[in-house]
C-alpha positions in Angstrom: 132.8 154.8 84.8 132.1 150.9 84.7 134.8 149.0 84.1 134.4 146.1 81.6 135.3 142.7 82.4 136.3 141.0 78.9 136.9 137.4 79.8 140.5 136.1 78.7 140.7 133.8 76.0 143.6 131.3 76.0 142.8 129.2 73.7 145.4 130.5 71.4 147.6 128.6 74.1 145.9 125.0 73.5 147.1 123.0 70.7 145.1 119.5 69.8 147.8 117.1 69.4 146.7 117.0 65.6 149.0 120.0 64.9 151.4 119.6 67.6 154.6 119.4 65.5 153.7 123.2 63.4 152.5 124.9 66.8 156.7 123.1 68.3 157.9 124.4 64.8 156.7 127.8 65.0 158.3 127.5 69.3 161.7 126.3 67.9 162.3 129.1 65.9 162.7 131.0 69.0 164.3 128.7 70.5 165.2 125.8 73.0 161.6 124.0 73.6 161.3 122.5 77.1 158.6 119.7 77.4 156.9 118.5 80.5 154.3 116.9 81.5 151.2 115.3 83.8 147.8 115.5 85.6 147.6 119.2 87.3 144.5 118.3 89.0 144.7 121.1 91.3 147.0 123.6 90.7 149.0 124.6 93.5 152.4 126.4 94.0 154.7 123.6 93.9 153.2 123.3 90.4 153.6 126.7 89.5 156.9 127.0 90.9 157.8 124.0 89.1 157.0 124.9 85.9 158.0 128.3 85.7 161.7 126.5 86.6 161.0 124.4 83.5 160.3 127.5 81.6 163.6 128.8 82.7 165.0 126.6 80.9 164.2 127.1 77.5 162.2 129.8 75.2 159.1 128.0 75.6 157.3 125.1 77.7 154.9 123.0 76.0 152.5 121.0 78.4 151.0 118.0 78.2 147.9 117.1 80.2 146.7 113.4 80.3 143.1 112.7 79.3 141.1 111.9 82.1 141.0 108.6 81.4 144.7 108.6 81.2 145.0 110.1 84.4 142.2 107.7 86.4 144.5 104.7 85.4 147.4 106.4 87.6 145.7 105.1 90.3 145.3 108.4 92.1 142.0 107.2 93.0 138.7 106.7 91.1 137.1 110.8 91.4 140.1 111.9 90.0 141.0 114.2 88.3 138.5 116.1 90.2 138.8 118.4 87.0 138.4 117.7 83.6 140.6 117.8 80.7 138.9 121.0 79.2 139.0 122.8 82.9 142.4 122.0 83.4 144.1 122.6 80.1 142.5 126.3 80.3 144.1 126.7 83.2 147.7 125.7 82.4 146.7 127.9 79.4 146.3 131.3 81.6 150.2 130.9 83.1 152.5 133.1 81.9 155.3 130.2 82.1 153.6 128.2 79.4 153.6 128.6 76.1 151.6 125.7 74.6 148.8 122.9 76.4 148.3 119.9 74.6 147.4 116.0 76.0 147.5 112.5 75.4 145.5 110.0 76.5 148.0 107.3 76.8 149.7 105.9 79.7 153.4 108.1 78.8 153.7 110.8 77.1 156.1 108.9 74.6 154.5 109.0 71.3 153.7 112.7 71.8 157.7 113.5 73.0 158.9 111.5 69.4 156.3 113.8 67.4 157.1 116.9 69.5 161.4 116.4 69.6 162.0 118.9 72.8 164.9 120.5 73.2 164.8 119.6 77.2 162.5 117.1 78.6 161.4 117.7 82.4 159.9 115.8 84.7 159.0 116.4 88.9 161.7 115.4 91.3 160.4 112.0 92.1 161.2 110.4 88.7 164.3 108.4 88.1 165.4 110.1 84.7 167.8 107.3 83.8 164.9 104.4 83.5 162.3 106.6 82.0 161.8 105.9 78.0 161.3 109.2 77.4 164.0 110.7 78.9 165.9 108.0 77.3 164.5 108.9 73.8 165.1 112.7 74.3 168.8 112.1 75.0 169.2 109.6 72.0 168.0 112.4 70.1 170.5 115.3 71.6 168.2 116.5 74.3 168.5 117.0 77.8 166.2 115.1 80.2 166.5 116.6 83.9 164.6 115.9 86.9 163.4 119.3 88.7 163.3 119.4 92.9 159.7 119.5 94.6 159.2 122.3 95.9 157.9 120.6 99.8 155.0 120.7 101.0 152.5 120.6 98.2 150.9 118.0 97.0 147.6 117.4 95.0 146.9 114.3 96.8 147.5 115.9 100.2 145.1 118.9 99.8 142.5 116.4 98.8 142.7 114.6 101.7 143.0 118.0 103.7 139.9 119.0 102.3 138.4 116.0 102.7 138.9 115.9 106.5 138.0 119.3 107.3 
């Protein structure tokens, strides 16, 4: 007997920042809401490892993925992302450590963390969470702000360039 093969539909996951704050509501009322954000380009394991940590830290992570004209002024050079926004956020959509995708197309995440009001902000081991605005914001407001280790040896930028060379 065939088996079918229904494709997955996550788009119950993916929240237009519209109607961010009823999706957070709805979050809250199970609990702590951990926010994080950032490219994802390529997901890899340090990502995955990463924010299933985050997870652990609340009932629920929200994601937010910058536009891709958010994320080509990072500077991470001028084909990235190599995957669009849609592509991307359906990804982060299919892990089971996230609860809700969203994005923002500015250059921080700060208006959407001020509309959002996490519980726990967090952010990759290479930021300084005492100097960022956001982190600065969430604590103002009661929230914790914490900086999460990398997990060594993955990279986005670093496969790229693997790839590229080979």
């Amino acid at each position: 007997m065939p088996i079918e093969h229904a494709s997955p539909d996550f788009s119950e996951h993916l929240i237009d920042p519209l109607h961010i704050e009823e999706a957070v509501a709805q979050l809250k009322r199970k609990g702590p809401v951990v926010f994080t954000n950032g490219v994802f380009d390529v997901l890899h394991r340090g990502h995955v490892t990463y924010l299933a940590q985050a997870r652990a830290l609340g009932a629920s992570l929200v994601v937010a993925l910058n536009t891709d004209a958010s994320a080509k002024r990072l500077g991470k050079g001028e084909d990235r992302p190599l995957n669009t926004l849609a592509d991307r956020a359906w990804v982060m959509a299919a892990l089971a450590s996230v609860s809700r995708v969203t994005w923002f197309d500015e250059d921080t995440p700060l208006a959407l963390i001020q509309r959002i009001r996490p519980d726990v902000l967090v952010k990759g081991g290479d930021y300084n969470m005492d100097v960022l605005a956001e982190a600065q914001w969430v604590r103002a407001q009661g929230g914790k702000a914490l900086a999460i280790p990398f997990v060594s040896g993955y990279s986005t930028t670093q496969l790229v360039n693997r790839i590229r060379q080979s």
